[in-house]
Structures are given as C-alpha cells and as structure tokens.
Backbone as XML, in Angstrom:
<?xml version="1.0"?>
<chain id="A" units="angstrom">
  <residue number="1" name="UNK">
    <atom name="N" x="273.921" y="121.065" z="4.415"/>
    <atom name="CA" x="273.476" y="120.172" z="5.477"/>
    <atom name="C" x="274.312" y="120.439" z="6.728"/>
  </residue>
  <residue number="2" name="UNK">
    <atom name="N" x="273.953" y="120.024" z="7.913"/>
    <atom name="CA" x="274.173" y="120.490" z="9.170"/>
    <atom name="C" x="274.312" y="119.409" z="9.937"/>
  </residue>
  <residue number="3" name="UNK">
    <atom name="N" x="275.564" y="118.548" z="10.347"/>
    <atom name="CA" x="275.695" y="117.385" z="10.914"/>
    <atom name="C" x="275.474" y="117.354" z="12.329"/>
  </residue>
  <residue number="4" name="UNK">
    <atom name="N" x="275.498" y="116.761" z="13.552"/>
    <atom name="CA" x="275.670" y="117.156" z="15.284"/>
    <atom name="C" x="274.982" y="115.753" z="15.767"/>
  </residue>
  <residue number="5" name="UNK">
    <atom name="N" x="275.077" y="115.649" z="17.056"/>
    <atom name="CA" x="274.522" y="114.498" z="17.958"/>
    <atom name="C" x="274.010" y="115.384" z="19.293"/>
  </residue>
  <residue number="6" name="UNK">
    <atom name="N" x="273.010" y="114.539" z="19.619"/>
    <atom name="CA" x="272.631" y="114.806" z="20.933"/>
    <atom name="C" x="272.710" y="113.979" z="22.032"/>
  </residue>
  <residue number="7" name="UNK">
    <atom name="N" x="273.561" y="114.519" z="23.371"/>
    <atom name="CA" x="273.554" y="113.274" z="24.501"/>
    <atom name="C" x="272.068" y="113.324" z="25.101"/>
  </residue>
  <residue number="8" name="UNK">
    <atom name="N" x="271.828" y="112.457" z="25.231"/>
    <atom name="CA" x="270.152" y="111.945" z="26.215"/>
    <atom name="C" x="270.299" y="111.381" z="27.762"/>
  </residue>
  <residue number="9" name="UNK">
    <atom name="N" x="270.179" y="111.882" z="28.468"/>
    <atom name="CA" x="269.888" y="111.262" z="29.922"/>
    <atom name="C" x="268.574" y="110.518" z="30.288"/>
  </residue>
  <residue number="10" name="UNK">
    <atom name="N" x="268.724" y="109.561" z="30.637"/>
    <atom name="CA" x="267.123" y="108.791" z="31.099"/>
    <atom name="C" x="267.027" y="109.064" z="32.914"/>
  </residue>
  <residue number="11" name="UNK">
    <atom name="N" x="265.580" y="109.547" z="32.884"/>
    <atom name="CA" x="265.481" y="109.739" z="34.613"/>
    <atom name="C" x="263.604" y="109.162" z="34.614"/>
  </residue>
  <residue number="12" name="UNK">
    <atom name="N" x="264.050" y="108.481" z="35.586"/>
    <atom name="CA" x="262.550" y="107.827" z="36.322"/>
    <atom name="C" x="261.661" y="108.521" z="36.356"/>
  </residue>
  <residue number="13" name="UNK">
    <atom name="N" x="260.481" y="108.634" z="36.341"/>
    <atom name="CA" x="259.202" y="109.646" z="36.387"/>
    <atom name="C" x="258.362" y="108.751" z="37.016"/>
  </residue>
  <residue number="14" name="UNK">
    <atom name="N" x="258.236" y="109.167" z="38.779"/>
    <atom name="CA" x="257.745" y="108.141" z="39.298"/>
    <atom name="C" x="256.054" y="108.592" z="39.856"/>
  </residue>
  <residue number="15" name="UNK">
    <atom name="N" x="255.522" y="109.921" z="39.180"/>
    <atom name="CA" x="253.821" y="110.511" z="39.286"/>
    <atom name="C" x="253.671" y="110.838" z="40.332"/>
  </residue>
  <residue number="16" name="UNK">
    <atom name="N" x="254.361" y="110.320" z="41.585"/>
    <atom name="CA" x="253.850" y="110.401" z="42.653"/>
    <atom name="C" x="253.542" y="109.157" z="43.457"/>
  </residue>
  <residue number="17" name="UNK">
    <atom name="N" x="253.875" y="108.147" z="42.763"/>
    <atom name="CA" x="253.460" y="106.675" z="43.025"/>
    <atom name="C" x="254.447" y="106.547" z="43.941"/>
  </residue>
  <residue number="18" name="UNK">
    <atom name="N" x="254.035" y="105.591" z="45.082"/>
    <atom name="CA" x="254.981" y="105.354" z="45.891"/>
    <atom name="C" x="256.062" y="103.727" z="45.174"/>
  </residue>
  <residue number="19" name="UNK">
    <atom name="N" x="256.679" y="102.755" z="46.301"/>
    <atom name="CA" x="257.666" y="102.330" z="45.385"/>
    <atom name="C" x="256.842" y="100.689" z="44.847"/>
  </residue>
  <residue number="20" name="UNK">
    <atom name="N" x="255.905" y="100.374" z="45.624"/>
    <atom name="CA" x="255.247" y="99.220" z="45.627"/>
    <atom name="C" x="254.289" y="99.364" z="44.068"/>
  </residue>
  <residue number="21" name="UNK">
    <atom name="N" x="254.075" y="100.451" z="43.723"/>
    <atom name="CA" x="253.886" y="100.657" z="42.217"/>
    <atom name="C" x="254.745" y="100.841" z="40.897"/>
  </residue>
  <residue number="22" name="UNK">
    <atom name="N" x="256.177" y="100.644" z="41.273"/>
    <atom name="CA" x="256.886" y="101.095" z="40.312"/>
    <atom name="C" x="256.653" y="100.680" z="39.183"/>
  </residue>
  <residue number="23" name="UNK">
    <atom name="N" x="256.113" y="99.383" z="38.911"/>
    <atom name="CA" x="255.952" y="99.099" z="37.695"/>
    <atom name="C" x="254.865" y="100.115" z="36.666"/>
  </residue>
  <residue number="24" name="UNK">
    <atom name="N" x="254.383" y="101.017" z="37.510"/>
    <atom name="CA" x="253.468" y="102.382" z="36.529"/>
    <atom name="C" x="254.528" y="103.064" z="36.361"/>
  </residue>
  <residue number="25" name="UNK">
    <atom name="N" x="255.801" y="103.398" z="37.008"/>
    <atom name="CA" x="256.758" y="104.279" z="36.896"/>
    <atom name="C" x="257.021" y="104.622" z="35.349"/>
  </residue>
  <residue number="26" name="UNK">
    <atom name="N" x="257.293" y="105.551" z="34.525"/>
    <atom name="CA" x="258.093" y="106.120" z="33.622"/>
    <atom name="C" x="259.290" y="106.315" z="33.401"/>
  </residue>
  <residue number="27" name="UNK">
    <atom name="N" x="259.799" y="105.951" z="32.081"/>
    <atom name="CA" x="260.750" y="106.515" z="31.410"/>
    <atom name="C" x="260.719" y="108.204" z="31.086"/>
  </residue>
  <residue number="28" name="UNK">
    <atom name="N" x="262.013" y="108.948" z="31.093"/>
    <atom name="CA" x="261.953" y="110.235" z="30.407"/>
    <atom name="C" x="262.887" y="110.398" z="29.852"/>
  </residue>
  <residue number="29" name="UNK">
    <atom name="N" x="262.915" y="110.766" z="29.068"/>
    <atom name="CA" x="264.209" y="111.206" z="28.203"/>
    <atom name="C" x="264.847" y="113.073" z="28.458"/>
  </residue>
  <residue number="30" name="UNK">
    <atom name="N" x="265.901" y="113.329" z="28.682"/>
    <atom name="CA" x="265.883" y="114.908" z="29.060"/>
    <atom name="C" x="267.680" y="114.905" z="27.727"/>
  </residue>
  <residue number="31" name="UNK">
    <atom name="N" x="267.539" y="115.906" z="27.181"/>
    <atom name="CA" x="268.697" y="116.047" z="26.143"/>
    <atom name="C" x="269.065" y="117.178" z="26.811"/>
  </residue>
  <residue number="32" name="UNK">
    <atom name="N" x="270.531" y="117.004" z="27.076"/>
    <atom name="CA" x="271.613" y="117.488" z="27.987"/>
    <atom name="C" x="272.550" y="118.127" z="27.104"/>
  </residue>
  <residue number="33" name="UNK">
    <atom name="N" x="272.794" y="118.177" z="25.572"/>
    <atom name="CA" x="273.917" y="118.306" z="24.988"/>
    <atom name="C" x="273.451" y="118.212" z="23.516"/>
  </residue>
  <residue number="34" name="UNK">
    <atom name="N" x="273.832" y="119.529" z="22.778"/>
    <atom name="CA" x="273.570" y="119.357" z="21.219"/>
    <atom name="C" x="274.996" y="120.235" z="20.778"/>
  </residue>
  <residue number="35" name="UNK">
    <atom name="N" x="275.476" y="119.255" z="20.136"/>
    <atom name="CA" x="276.639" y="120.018" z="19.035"/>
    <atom name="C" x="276.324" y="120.093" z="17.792"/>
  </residue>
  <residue number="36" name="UNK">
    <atom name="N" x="276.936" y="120.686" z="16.901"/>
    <atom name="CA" x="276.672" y="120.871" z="15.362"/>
    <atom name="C" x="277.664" y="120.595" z="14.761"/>
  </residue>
  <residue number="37" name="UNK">
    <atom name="N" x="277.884" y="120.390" z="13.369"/>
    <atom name="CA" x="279.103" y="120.639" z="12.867"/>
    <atom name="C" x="278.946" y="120.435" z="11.249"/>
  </residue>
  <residue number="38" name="UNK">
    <atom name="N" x="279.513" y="120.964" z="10.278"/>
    <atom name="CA" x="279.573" y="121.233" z="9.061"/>
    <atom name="C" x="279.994" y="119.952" z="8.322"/>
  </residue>
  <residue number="39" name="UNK">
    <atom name="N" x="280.620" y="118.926" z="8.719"/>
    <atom name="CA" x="280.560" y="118.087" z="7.961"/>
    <atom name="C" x="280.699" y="116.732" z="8.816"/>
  </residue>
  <residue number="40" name="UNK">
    <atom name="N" x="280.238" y="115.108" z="8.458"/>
    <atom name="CA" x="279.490" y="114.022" z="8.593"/>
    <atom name="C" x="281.192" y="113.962" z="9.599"/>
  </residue>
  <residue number="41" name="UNK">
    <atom name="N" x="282.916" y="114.183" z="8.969"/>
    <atom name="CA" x="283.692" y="113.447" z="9.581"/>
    <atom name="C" x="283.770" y="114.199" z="10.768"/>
  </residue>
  <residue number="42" name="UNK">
    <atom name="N" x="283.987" y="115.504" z="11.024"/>
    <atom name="CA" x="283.893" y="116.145" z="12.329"/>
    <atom name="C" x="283.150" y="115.400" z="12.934"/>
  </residue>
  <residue number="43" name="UNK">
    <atom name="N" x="281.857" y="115.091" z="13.309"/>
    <atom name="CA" x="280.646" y="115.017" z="13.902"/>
    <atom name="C" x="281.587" y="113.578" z="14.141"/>
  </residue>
  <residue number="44" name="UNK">
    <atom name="N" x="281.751" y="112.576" z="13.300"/>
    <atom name="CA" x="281.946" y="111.175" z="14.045"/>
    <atom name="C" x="283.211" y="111.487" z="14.736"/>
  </residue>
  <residue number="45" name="UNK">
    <atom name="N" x="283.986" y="112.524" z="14.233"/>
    <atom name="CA" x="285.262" y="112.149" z="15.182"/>
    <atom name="C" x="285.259" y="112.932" z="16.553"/>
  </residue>
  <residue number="46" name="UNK">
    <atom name="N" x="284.370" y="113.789" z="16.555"/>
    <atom name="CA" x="283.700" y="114.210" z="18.045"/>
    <atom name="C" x="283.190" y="113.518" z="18.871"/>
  </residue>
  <residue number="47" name="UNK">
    <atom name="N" x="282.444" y="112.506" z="18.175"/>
    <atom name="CA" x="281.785" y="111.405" z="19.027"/>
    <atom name="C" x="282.497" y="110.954" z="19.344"/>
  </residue>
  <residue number="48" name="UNK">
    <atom name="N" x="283.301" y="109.957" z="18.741"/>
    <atom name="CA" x="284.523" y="109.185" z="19.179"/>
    <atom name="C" x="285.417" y="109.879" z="20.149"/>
  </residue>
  <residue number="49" name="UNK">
    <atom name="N" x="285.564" y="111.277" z="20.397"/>
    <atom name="CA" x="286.141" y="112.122" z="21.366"/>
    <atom name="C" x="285.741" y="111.851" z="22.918"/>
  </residue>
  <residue number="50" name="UNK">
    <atom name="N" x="284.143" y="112.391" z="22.440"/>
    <atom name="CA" x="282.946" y="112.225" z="23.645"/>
    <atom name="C" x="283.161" y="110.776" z="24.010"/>
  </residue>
  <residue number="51" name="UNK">
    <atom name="N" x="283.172" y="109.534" z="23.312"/>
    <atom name="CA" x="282.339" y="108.787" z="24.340"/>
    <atom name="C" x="283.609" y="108.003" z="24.794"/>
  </residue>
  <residue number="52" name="UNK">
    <atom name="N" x="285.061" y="108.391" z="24.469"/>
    <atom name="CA" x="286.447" y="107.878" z="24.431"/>
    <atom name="C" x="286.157" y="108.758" z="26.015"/>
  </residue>
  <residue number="53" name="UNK">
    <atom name="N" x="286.165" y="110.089" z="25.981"/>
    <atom name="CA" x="286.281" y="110.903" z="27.559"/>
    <atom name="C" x="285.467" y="110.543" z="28.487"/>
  </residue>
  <residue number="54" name="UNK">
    <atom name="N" x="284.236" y="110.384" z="28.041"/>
    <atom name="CA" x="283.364" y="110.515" z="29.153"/>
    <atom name="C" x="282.092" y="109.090" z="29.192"/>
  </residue>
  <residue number="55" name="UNK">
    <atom name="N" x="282.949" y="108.078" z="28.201"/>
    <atom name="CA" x="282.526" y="106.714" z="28.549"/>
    <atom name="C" x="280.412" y="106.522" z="28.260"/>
  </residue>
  <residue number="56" name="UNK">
    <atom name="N" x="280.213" y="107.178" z="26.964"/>
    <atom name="CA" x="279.210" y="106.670" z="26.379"/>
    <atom name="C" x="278.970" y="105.598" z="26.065"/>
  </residue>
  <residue number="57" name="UNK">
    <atom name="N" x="277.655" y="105.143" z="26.062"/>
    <atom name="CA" x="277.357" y="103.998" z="25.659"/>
    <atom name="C" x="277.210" y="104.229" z="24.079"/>
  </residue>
  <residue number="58" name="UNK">
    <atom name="N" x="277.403" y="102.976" z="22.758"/>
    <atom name="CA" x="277.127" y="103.668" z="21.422"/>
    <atom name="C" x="275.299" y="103.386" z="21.484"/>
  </residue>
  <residue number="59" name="UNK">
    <atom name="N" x="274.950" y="104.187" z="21.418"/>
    <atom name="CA" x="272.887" y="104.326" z="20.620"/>
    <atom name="C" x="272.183" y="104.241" z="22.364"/>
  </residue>
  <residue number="60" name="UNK">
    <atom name="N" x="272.753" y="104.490" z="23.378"/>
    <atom name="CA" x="271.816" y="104.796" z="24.558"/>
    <atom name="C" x="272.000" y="106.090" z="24.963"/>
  </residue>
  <residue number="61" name="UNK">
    <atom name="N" x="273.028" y="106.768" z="25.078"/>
    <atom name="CA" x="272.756" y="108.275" z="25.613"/>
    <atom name="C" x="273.241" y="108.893" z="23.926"/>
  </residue>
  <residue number="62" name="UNK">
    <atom name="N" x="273.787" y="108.833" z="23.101"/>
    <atom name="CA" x="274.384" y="109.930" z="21.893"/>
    <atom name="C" x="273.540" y="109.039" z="21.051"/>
  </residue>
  <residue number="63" name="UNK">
    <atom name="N" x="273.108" y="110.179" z="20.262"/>
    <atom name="CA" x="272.103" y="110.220" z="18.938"/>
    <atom name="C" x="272.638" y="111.012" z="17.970"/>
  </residue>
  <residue number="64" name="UNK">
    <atom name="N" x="273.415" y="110.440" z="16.955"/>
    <atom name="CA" x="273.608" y="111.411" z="15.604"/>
    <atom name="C" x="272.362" y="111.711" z="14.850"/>
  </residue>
  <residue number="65" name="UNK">
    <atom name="N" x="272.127" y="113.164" z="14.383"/>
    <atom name="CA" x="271.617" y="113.419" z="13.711"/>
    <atom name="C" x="272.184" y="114.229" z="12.201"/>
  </residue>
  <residue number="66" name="UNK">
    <atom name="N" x="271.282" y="114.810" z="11.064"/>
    <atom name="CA" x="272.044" y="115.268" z="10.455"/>
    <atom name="C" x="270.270" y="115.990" z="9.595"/>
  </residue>
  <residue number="67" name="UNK">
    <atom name="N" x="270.363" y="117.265" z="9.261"/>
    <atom name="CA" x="269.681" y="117.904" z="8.686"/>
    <atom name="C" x="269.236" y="117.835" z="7.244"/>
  </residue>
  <residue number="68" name="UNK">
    <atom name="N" x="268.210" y="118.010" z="6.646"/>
    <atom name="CA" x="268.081" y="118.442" z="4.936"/>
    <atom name="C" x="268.403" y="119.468" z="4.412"/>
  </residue>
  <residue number="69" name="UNK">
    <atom name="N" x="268.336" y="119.678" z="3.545"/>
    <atom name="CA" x="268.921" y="121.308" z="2.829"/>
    <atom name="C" x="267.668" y="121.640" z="2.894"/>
  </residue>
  <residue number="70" name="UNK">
    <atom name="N" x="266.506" y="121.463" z="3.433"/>
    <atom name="CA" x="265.405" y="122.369" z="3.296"/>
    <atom name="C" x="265.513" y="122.631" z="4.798"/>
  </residue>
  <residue number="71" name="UNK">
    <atom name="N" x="264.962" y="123.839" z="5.372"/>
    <atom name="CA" x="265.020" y="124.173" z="6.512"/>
    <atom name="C" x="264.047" y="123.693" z="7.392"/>
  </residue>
  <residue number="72" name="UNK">
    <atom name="N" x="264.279" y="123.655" z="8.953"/>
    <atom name="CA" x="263.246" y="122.716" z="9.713"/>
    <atom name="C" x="262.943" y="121.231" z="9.559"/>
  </residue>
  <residue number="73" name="UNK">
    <atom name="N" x="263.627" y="120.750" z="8.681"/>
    <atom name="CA" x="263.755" y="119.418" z="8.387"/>
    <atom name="C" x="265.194" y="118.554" z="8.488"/>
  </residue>
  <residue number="74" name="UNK">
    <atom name="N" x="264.560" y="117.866" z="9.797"/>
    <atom name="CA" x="265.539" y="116.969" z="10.493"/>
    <atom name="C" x="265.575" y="115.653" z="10.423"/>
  </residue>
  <residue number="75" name="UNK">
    <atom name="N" x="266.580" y="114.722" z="10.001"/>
    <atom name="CA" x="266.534" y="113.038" z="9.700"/>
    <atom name="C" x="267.669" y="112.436" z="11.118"/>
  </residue>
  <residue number="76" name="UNK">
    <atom name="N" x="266.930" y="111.795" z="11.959"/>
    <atom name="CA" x="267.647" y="111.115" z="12.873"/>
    <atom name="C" x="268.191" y="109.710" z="12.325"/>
  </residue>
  <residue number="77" name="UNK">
    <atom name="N" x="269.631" y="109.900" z="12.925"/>
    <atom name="CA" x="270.423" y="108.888" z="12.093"/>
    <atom name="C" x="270.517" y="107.112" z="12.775"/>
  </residue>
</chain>
C-alpha cells in the first residue's frame, strides 16, 4: 500500500458572469501538491510538518489518501 495527501486550492469560477450574478458563480477545486510515502506514520507526520509550516486548515485544503494492493485503486481517507 502507498500512503500520501493532497493539498487542494479552491478558486472562483465566475463563466463570465459579471458580479451582480455571483450567486451562479462556482466552486473549483485545483490540486497543487501530491506526496507519497510508504507507510500511514510518515504520511501523518508530514502532514503535521505541512500544516505546522505553512498553516493548513485540517480537511479544507489537505486530503489524506492511501491506496489498495490492487493497482489503480484508490480509498480517500
């Protein structure tokens, strides 16, 4: 198995709408950052690295994930 997190940035997706419509405006999600790592304690104590440095929120921008032993098969944590 194959442990890692991904940071997520949220940016407005505004179609073209000017601002008196924002309420059609969009959410987007854009992933900025994927690490890996071989086992579950690395991965948390990286996080705890990341969001100690650079002031993450916990479950709005970092997403742990962690893989199956079958390949192409991914379980978000």
């Amino acid at each position: 198995m194959v442990y890692g997190y991904a940071l997520m940035k949220r940016e407005k997706e505004t179609y073209g709408l000017p601002c008196y419509c924002s309420d059609e405006w969009g959410d987007n999600f854009k992933i900025t950052k994927v690490r890996l790592f071989s086992t579950k304690e690395e991965r948390d104590n990286a996080m705890k690295i990341e969001k100690k440095n650079y002031g993450y929120e916990e479950g709005t921008n970092m997403l742990p994930f962690e893989t199956k032993s079958k390949q192409g098969k991914l379980t978000l944590c």
